[in-house]
N, C-alpha and C positions, 0 to 999 in steps of 0.2 A: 419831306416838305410838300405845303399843296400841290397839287398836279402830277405828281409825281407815284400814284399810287392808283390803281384801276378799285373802284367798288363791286362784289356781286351782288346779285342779291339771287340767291339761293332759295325753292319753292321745294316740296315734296315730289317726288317722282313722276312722270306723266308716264300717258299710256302709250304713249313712242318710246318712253323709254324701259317699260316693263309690262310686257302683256298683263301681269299680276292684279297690275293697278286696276281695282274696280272703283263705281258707287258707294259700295257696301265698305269699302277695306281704305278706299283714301289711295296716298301714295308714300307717306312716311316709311322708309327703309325698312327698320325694325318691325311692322307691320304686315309689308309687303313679302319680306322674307320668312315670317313666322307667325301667319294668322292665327293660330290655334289661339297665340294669346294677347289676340287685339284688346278684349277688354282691361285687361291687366295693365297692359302696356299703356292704353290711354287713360285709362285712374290714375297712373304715376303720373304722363305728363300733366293731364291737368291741374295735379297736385302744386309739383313741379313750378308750372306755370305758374298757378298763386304764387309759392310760396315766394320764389324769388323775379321772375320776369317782375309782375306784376310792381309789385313793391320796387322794384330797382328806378323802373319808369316813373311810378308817382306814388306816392301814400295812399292806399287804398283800406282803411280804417276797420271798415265792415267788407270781412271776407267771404262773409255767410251771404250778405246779400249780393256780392259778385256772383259768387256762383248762380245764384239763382237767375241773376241778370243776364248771362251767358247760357245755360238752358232757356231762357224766355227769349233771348235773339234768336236760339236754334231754329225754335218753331217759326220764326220771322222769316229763315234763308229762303232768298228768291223772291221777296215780296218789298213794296215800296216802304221806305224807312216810314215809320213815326216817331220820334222820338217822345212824344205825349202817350201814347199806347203804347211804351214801354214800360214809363215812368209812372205810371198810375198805377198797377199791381204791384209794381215794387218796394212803393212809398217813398217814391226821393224825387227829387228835381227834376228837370227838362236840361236844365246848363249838368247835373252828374251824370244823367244817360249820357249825354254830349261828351263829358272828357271820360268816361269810360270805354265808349267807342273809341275814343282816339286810341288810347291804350293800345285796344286789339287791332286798331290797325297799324301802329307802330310797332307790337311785336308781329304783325304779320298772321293775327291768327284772323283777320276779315278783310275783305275788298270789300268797298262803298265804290257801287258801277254806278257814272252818274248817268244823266240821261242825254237824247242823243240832240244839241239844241240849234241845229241847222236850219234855218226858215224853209221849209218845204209847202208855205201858202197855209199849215195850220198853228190853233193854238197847244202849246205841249205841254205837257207834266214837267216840273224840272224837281223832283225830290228824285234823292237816288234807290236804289238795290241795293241790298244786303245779303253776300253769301259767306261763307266759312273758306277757309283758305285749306283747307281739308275737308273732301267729303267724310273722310272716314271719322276723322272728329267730332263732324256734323252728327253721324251715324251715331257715337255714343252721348251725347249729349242730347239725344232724341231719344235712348235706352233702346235702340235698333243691333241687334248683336247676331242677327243669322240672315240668309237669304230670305228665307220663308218670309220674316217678319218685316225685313224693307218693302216685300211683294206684295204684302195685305194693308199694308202701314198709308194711311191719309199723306203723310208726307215724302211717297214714292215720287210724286213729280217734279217735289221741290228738290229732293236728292239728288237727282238725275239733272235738274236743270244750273244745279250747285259745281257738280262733276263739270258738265259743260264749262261751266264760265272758268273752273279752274284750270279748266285743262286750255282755255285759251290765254289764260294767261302766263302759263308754264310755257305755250308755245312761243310766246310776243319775247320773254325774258332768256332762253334759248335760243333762240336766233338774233340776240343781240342787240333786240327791241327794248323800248319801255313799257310798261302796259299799259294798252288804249286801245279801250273800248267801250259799248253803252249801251243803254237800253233804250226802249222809243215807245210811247203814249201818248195818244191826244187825246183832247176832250172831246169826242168825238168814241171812243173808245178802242181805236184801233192801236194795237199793242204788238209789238215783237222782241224779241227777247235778247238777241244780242245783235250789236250794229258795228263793223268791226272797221275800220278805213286801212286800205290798202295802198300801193302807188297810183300817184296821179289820180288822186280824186275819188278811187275807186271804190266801193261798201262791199262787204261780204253781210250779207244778212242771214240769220240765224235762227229756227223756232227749235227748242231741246224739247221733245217727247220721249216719254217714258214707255215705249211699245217698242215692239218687234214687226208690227204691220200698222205703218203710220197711212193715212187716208189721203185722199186729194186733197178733202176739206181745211186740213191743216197748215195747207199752203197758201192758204187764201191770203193772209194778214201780208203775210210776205210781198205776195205777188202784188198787194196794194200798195206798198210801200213802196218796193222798185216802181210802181207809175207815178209815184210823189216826185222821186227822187231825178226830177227832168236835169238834165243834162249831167248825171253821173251815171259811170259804168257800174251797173250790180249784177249780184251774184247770188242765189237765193237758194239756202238747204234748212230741211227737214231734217236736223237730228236726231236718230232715235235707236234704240238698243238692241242694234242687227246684230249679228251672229260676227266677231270680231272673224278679219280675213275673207269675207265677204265679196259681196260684186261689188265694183265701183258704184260713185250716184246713179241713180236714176232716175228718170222725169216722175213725178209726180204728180204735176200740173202743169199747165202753161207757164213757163219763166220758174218751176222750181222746180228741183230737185231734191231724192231723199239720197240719207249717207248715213251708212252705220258714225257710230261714236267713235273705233276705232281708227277710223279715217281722216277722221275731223282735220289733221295736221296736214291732209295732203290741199283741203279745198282753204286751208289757211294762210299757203304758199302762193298764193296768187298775187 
């Protein structure tokens, strides 16, 4: 009977919960436990996913041009949605991009992070972000399949900033959360990457870098942000790809700090 039944809702593995878990690899079990044969492994699920997720959910006619739609969002992860720069190389609608994304966000394979739309005295972006609810998935779907080649690959930052927002969302849905969180743009160009609300009012702000030796500079957007944000408590890190088991944060700059990626779940506990 209603009420009477708890829902989970179940994410791929975070990296609290398996040091394993990289960029490069995702967090899916079968993966995490046997990388040798992530590509194999993620050719079936895709397959997989067509054949039956896909179809279970709604009629999707042309499977040829799914696919292709689903490569063409990959190289999107991380970037504000268009739905017209989707739909123009693909040859189909603005309303079929529309319920095709819904799909993957119903089976779970995309978060749409909307943006953050608090009045802070400017004007904002409100279209949302677009990531893969698996990096590692991201990974093949970008024909990213070794270390080396995420490292030279144009789309190292977007992976990395993909990682991040999943892993904050595997954090939100583990401790019992719903997921909530956002991104923030004005017209003005000031940009930060994820804005996360804490108790009592509170922000965790967020910049994901894809470095080992992230700069001051990089803290700037942040630390502009925290003075928008007059009469809320914030909290401001430079994520980036320190050496897992690391030192705690560090200052960075004035009002931020950096923090490896491993870490991320301790400055999410706030």
């Amino acid at each position: 009977m209603a009420g009477r039944a708890a829902v989970l809702q179940l994410l791929p593995l975070s990296a609290a919960e398996d040091e394993r878990v990289s960029p490069l690899r995702g967090g899916f079990p079968e993966v995490v436990a046997r990388p040798s044969v992530a590509a194999t492994w993620f050719r079936s699920y895709a397959a997989t996913y067509l054949e039956r997720d896909v179809r279970a959910v709604r009629m999707v006619h042309d499977l040829a041009t799914y696919r292709r739609f689903m490569a063409l969002l990959a190289t999107r992860a991380g970037h504000m949605l268009n739905r017209s720069d989707i739909a123009a190389p693909l040859g189909v609608t603005v309303p079929t991009v529309s319920a095709w994304l819904s799909i993957l966000e119903v089976t779970g394979q995309v978060l749409l992070v909307p943006p953050f739309y608090e009045d802070l005295g400017k004007r904002l972006v409100k279209s949302p972000k677009v990531y893969f609810g698996d990096s590692g998935l991201l990974c093949h779907l970008l024909g990213i399949d070794t270390a080396a080649e995420l490292a030279r690959s144009p789309f190292l930052g977007a992976v990395f900033e993909n990682f991040v927002a999943t892993e904050i969302a595997k954090h939100q849905l583990n401790t019992g959360r719903r997921i909530e969180f956002y991104w923030f743009r004005d017209q003005q160009g000031l940009e930060v990457d994820f804005v996360v609300p804490g108790a009592s009012r509170a922000l965790v702000l967020l910049e994901a870098k894809a470095t080992t030796s992230p700069r001051p500079d990089m803290g700037v957007p942040l630390r502009k942000l925290a003075e928008a944000a007059h009469g809320r408590k914030t909290a401001a890190f430079v994520v980036h790809q320190g050496v897992r088991g690391g030192s705690a944060a560090g200052v960075l700059c004035p009002g931020v700090k950096a923090i490896a990626v491993g870490r991320l779940s301790d400055v999410l506990r706030r």
